[in-house]
C-alpha positions in Angstrom: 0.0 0.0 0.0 1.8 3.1 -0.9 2.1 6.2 1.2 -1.2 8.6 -0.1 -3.5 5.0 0.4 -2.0 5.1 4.1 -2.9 8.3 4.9 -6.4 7.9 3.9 -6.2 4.8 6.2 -5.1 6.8 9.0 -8.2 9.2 8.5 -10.4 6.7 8.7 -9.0 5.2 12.0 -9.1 8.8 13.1 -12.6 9.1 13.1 -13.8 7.0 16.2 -11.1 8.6 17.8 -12.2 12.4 17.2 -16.3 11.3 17.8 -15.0 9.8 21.5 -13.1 13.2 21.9 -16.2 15.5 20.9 -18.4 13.8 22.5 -16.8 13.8 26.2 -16.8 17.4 25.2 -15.1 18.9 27.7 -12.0 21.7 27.5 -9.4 19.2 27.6 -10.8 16.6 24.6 -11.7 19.9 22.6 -8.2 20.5 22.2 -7.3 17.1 21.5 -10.5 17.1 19.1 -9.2 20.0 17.3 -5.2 18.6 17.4 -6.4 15.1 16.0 -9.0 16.7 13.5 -6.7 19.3 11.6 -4.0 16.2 11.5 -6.7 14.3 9.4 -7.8 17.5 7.7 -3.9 17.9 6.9 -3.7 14.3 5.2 -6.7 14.8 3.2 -4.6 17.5 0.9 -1.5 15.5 1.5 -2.3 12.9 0.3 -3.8 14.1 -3.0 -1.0 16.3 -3.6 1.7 13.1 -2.9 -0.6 10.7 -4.9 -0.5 13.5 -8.1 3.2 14.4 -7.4 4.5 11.3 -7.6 2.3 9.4 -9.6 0.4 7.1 -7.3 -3.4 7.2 -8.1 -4.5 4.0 -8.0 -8.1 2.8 -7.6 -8.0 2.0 -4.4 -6.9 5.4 -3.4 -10.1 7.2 -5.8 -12.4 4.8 -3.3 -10.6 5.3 0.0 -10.2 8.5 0.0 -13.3 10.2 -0.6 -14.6 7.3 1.5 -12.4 8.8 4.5 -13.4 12.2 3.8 -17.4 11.1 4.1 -16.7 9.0 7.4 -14.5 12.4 9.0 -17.4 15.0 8.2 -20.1 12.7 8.3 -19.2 11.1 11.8 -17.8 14.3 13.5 -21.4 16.5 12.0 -23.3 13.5 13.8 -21.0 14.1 16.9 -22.0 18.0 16.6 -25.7 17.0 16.9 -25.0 14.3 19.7 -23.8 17.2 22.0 -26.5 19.8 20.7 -23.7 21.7 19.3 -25.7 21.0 15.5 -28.9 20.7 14.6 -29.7 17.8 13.0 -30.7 19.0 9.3 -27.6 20.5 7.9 -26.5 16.5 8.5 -29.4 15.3 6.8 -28.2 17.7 4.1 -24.5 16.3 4.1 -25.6 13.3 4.3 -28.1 13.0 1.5 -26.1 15.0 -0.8 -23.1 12.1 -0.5 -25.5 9.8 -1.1 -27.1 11.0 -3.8 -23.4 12.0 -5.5 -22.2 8.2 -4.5 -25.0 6.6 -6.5 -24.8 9.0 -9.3 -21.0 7.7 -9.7 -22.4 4.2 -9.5 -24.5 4.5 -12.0 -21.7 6.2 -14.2 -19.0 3.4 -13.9 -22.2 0.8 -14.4 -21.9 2.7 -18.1 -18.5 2.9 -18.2 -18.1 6.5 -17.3 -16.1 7.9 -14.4 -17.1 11.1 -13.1 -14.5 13.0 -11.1 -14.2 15.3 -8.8 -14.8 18.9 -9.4 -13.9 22.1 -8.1 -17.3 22.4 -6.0 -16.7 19.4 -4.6 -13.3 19.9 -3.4 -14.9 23.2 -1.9 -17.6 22.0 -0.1 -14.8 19.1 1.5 -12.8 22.3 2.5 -15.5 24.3 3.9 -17.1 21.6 5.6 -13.6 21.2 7.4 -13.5 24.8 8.2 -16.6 24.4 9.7 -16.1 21.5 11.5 -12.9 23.1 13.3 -14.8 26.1 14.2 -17.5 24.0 16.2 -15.0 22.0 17.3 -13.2 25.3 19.1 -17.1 26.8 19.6 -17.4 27.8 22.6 -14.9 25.4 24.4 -11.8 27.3 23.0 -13.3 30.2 21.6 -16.4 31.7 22.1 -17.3 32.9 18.4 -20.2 35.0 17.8 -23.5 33.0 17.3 -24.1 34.7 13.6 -21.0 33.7 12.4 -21.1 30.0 13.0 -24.7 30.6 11.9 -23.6 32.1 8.7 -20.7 29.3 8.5 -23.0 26.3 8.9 -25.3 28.1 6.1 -22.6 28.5 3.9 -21.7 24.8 4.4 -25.2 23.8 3.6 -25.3 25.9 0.3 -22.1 24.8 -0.9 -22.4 20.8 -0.1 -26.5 21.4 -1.9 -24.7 23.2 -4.8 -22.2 21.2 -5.4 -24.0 18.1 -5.3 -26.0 20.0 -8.2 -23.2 20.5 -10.3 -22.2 16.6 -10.0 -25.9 15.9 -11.1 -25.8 18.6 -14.2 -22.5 17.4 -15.4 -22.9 14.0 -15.5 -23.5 12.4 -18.8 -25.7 8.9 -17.8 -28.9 7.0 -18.9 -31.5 7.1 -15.9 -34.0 5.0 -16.9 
């Protein structure tokens, strides 16, 4: 297994490990939370950048490492509504949307197409991150103003619907 297939391995084993610390919620595993979190943020563009630099895309890494990216946002958004720090529909939203975007590629390689991914869905990873580490240090670490991680979570849900939308629009498969 080479080194960017590793690193999406890593995230993935990261992700019980951040829920447990979210959901203890106190100062202390915020912290940790936050430290462990960016780390697995951090290997998500790592590991892209490594696989591309050096030649190493290989089909397990285009399967694992979106795969790690659902299972970090989608289990540490189901953490945020665990502790009341979320409510629960910008998850359904996230949720749905990967869904949705996962069967559309389904369908796609069942037809021999491959649909990869776009600049709107490499956003809405990034600002679902920045998200993330803002209610991850809201208000444990850092008390932010309740608009702006209003605003934030708004943005997120835009961007993840949007996105989702282009994926849908672009895609050239038979439906029926």
């Amino acid at each position: 297994m080479n080194l960017p297939n590793k690193l999406s391995v890593l995230r993935i084993l990261l992700v019980p490990v951040i829920i447990y610390l979210l959901l203890v919620n106190t100062l202390n595993t915020s912290i940790a939370a936050l430290v462990v979190f960016s780390l697995a943020a951090l290997t998500d563009k790592f590991d892209g950048y490594y696989a591309r630099k050096h030649n190493l895309i290989t089909t397990l890494g285009k399967i694992l490492d979106p795969l790690a990216d659902k299972l970090l946002i989608i289990g540490v958004f189901t953490a945020f509504v665990q502790t009341g720090v979320l409510s629960t529909w910008p998850l359904v939203i996230i949720v749905a949307r990967e869904l949705a975007v996962t069967g559309l590629r389904v369908v796609a390689a069942d037809q021999g197409s491959v649909i990869p991914a776009n600049i709107w869905g490499k956003t809405k990873t990034t600002i679902q991150m920045i998200t993330a580490i803002v209610l991850i240090i809201n208000p444990q670490i850092i008390n932010f103003p309740f608009l702006l991680t209003e605003l934030l979570i708004w943005l997120t849900v835009i961007i993840t619907i949007y996105s989702g939308y282009t994926y849908f629009a672009a895609a050239e498969v038979d439906y029926s």
